[in-house]
N, C-alpha and C positions, 0 to 999 in steps of 0.2 A: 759539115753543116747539115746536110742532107740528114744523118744519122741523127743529129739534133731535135730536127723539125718531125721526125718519124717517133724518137721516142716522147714528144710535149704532146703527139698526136695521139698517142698509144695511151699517155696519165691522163691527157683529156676523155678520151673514151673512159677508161677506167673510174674516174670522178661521175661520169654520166649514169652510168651503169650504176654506180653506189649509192648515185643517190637518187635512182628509180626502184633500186629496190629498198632503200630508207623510208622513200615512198610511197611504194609497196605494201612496206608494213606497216605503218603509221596507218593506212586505209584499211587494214585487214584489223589489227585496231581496234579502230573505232567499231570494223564493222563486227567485231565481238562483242565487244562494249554495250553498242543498240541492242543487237541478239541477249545480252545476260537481262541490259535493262528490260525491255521487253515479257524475258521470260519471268523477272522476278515480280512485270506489273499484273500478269498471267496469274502467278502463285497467288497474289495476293486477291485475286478476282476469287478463287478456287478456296482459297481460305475464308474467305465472306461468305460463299455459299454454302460451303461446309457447314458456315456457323450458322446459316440461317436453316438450313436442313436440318440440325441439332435441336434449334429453338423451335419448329412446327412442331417435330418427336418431339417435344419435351409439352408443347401444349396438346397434341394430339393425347397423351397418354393423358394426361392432367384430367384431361374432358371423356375419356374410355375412364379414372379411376374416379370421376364424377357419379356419372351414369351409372356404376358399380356401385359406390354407395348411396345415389337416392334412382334409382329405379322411374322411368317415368311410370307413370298412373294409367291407368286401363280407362280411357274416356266414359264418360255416361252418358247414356240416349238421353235426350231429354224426349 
């Protein structure tokens, strides 16, 4: 009886144990999961900027190959 009650004690730990670390990882997980989300909300910030870094360079030049072709004018005294 004794050796009964020793080994239901022994599968009961065993159950505990397996399913802290089932537990364990379900939390580790998730907490990849947030980490990728996270990173890929990051990317997508960085992607916007990029794009808008691109669109200034693209009117900055626009407005330099302006200037290039009409020259301002040399004021007149009045």
């Amino acid at each position: 009886m004794m050796i009964l009650v020793k080994e239901a004690v022994k599968t009961l730990a065993i159950i505990v144990v397996e399913a802290h670390i089932k537990e364990d990882a379900q939390l580790a997980h998730l907490n990849v999961k947030e980490s990728a989300k996270e990173l890929v909300e990051e990317l997508v910030v960085i992607r916007a900027n990029a794009t808008n870094v691109q669109i200034f360079a693209k009117v900055a030049a626009m407005e330099v190959a302006m200037v290039r072709v009409n020259p301002p004018q040399k004021a007149e005294i009045l």
